[in-house]
N, C-alpha and C positions, 0 to 999 in steps of 0.2 A: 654732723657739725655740733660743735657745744662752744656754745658762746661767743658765739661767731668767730669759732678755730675751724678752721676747714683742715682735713686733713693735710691738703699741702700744704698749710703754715706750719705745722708739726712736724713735718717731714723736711723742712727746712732747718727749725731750731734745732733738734735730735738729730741729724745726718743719718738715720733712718730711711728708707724709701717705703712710700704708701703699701707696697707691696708686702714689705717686711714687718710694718706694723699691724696689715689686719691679719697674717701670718700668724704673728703671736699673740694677739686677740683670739682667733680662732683656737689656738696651741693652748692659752689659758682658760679658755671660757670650754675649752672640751674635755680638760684635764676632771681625772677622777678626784685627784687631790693637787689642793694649788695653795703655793707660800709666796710671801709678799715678804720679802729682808728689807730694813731698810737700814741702814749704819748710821755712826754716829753725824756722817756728812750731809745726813740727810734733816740735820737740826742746825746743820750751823751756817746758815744766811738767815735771809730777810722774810724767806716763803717757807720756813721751817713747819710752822703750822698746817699749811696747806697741802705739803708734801704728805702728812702723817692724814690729815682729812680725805685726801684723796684715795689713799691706803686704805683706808676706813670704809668710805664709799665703795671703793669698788668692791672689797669684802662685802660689803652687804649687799651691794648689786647683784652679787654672785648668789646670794642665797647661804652664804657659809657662817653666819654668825646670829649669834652672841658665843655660842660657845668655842668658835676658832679664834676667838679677838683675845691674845694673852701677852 
C-alpha cells in the first residue's frame, strides 16, 4: 500500500488486474537493464510533475541512478 492506494484501487483506475501489475514489478525489478520512456503526454495535464517524480523515484528505488537519469 502507498498512501493508502491499495493495490485494488489501482487496479481499478489502470484496468490492469492485481495479477498483472506485480507481474510487471517483478518483470522490472528483475530486469538486468530497465528504461522508463515517458512522451510528451506525459507533461501535459495537471500531474505532469508527478508523473516525471515518480519516474524518478522509482529509478532510484531501483538502485540505477545518478548515472542512468539523462
Amino acid at each position: 500500500m502507498v498512501k493508502g492506494l491499495a493495490l485494488s484501487d489501482v487496479s481499478k483506475v489502470t484496468g490492469l488486474s492485481e495479477d498483472e501489475m506485480r507481474e510487471i514489478a517483478r518483470s522490472y525489478a528483475g530486469s538486468r537493464k530497465r528504461l522508463i520512456a515517458l512522451t510528451s503526454g506525459a507533461a501535459e495535464n495537471t500531474k505532469s510533475l508527478n508523473n516525471f517524480l515518480a519516474a524518478a523515484n522509482l529509478v532510484l528505488l531501483m538502485g540505477d541512478a545518478p548515472e542512468t537519469l539523462q
